[in-house]
N, C-alpha and C positions, 0 to 999 in steps of 0.2 A: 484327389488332385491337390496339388504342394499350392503354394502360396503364388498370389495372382502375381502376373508382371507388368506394372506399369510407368516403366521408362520408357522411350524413345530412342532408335536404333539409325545409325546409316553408316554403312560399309560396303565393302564389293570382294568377290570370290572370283579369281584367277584358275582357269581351267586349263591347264598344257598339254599341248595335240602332239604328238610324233607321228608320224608316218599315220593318219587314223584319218576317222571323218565324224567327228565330233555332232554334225546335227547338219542333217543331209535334208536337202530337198527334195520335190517329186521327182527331179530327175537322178536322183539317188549324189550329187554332187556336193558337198560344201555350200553353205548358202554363201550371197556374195552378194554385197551392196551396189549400186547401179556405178560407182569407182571404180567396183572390183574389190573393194575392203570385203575378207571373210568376216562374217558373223554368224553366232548363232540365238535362236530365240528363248525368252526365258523360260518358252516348256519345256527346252533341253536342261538347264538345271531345274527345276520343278519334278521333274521326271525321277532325277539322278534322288534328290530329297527323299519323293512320295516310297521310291523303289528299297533306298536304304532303312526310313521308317519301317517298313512295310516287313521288310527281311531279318532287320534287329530288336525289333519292339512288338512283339508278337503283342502283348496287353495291349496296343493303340489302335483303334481302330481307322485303317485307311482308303475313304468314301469313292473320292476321284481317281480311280485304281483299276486295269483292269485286269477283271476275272473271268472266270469258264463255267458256265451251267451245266448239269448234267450231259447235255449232250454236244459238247466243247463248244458251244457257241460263245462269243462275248454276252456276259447279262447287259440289260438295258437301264436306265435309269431305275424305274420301277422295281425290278429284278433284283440289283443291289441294295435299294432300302430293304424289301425282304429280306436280304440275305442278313443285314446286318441289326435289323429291329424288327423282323416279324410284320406282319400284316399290317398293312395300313390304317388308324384309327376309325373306325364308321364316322360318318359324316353325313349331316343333313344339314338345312340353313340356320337352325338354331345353333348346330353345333361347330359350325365351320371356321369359326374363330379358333376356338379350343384344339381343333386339330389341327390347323397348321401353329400351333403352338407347339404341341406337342410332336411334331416332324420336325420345325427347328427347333426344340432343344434333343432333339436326340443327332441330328446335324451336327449341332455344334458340342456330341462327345466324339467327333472324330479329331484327331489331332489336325492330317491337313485340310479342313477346314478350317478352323480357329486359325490358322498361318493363312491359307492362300484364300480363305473365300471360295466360292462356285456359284453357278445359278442352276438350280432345280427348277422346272420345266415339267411340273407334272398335271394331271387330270386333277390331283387329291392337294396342292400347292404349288405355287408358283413363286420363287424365292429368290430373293439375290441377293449375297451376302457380300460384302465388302470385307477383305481377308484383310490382316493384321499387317502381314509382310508381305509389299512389292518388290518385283524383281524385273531392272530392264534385260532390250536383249543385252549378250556379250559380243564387244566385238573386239577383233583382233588385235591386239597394238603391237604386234609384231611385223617387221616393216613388207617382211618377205611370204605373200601370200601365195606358194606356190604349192596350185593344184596339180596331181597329176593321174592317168590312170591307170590300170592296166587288165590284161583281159583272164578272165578263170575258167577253168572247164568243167563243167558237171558228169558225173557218172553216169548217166543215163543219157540215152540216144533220143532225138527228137520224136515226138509223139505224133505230128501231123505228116502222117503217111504219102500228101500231094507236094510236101516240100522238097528240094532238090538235096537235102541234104537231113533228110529223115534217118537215114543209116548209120549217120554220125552222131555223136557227144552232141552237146549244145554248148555253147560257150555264152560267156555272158562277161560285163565290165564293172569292174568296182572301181572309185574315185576314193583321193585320200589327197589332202592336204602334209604334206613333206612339214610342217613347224607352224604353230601357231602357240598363243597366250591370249586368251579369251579373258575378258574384263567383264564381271558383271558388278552393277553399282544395284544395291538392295535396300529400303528402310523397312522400317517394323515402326508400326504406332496402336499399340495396344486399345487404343481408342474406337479403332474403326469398327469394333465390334458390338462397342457398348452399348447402343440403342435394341441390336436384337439380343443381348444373352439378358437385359432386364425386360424385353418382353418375353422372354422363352424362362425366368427365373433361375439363368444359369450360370456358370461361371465363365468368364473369358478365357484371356491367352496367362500360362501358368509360367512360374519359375521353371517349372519340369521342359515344359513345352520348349523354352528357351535353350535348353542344355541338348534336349535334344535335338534341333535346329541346329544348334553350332556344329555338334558331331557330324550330323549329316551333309552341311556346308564344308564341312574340311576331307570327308571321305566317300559321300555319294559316288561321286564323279569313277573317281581306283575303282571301289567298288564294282559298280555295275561294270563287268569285264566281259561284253561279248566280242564276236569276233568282229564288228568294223568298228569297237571301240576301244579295241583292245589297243593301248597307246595314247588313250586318253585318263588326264589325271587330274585329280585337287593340288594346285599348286602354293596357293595362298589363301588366309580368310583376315581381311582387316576390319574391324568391328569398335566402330566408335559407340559409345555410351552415354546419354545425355545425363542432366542430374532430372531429377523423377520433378515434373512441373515446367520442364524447360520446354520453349516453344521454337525455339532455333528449328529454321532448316540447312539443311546443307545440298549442296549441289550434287549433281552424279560426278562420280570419282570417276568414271571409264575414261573420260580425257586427259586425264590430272594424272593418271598410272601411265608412266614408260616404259619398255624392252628394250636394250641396249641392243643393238648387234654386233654384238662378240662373244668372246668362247666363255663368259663367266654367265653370259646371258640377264645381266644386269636387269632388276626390276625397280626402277626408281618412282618414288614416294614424296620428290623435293617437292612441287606443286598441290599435293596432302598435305605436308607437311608446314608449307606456308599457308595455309588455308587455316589447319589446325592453330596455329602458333597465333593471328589475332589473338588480341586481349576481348574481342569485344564474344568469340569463338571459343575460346580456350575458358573462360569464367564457364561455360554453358557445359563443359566436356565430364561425366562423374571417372571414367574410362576408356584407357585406349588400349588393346588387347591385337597381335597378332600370330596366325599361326602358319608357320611354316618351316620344313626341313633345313635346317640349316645344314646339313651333312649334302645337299645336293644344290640348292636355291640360294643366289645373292639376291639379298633386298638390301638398296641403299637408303639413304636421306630419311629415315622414320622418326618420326617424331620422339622427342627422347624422353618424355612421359611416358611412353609406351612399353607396353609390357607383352615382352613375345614368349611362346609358347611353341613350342614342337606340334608341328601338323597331325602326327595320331596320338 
């Protein structure tokens, strides 16, 4: 593992929906705030992270993930430590310390947990880890939340022989949000982990770990391209950096980030921007870092400290 990291992180990642349905409810729709504001919840980017670690970084191991046991079923809690450290330590009351020692530190060699935390829930430990980096939900701050549906037909004819329409296809309805810009405001405090990786004799959240967070933050989202996401993207990642000892917090940026409604689709940062610019804020700041396509994306008002970067 490369060198520990312990500065303090607060930014948010911009997710842009076309014609798609970004993080659907049970009723397979766009979730939507009791206004009607679309949002989605932070397991939708989580998801997008866990998926892209998972698919680029074959060396990492990733815990809260899921996989297929011999006979395709999802494995269970249980199932997955197996899968990923072999048999559970033996344990009796003398030894019961020792072994959930030795189940969190082999916990904390998976990369998302050292970022998100989880709680294990088992017979052999019972654990709960306080993850390095928080992520709220994202919500829309595009002004125009419109949902719409339409209906699909499947290739095979209905299976329940008493229905009146057993003869026919089945039809079914997909929902998709016609434009959104999904805000998610995220911190990282390297800290949260410290109590259990010096009981577990282990190392925290790494410089490596960092790098690959970011990459995952800027291209998760493209990435995972199924068909009701297909139209969902990484559109921004803004990444404030504290200096290493600073105790500042900052608010969540999801309010403070605007969408213009017009054709250049304007994503303005004036409200960051005056936030950042304090003297009592700006002493506190080591880096200001943003990444996104300038060949497609207008960001205004950014801090002029700041140091931008092309989204891949």
């Amino acid at each position: 593992m490369s060198n520990s990291f312990s500065n303090r992180v607060f930014g948010c990642v911009i997710i842009k929906t076309i014609n798609a349905n970004y993080n659907a409810d049970f009723t397979h729709q766009p979730r939507t705030l009791p206004d009607g504001t679309v949002y989605a919840t932070d397991k939708a980017l989580k998801y997008t992270v866990r998926n892209y670690l998972a698919k680029n970084f074959p060396e990492e191991k990733v815990f809260y993930f899921k996989s297929l046991n011999a006979e395709m079923q999802p494995r269970d809690l249980d199932q997955s430590y197996v899968k990923y450290f072999g048999e559970f330590p033996k344990t009796d009351k003398k030894e019961a310390v020792k072994a959930r020692k030795t189940i969190l530190g082999n916990l904390l060699t998976c990369i998302d947990v050292r970022l998100f935390g989880g709680t294990f829930a088992s017979k052999d430990a019972n654990l709960s880890l306080h993850g390095t980096t928080q992520i709220t939900h994202g919500v829309n701050r595009f002004d125009e939340g419109v949902i719409y549906s339409e209906q699909i037909s499947s290739p095979f004819r209905n299976s329940n022989e008493k229905s009146a329409d057993s003869m026919q296809t089945t039809l079914g309805t997909q929902f998709k949000l016609k434009e959104g810009h999904y805000v998610h405001h995220f911190s990282i405090n390297p800290r949260n982990l410290e109590d259990m990786c010096k009981a577990a004799e282990t190392e925290g959240l790494s410089d490596g770990d960092i790098e690959k967070l970011k990459e995952a933050l800027r291209n998760g989202a493209t990435f995972y391209d199924s068909a009701a996401k297909a139209g969902v993207e990484n559109e921004l990642l803004f990444w404030v950096q504290l200096k290493e000892g600073s105790k500042l917090v900052l608010p969540s940026f999801v309010e403070l980030v605007s969408i213009a409604n017009n054709d250049q689709r304007e994503i303005d940062f004036a409200k960051v921007t005056a936030l950042l610019e304090k003297d009592t804020v700006k002493s506190e700041i080591e880096k200001v870092e943003i990444y996104y396509n300038r060949a497609t994306t207008t960001v205004i008002n950014l801090p002029v400290n700041g140091t931008i970067f092309e989204l891949n």
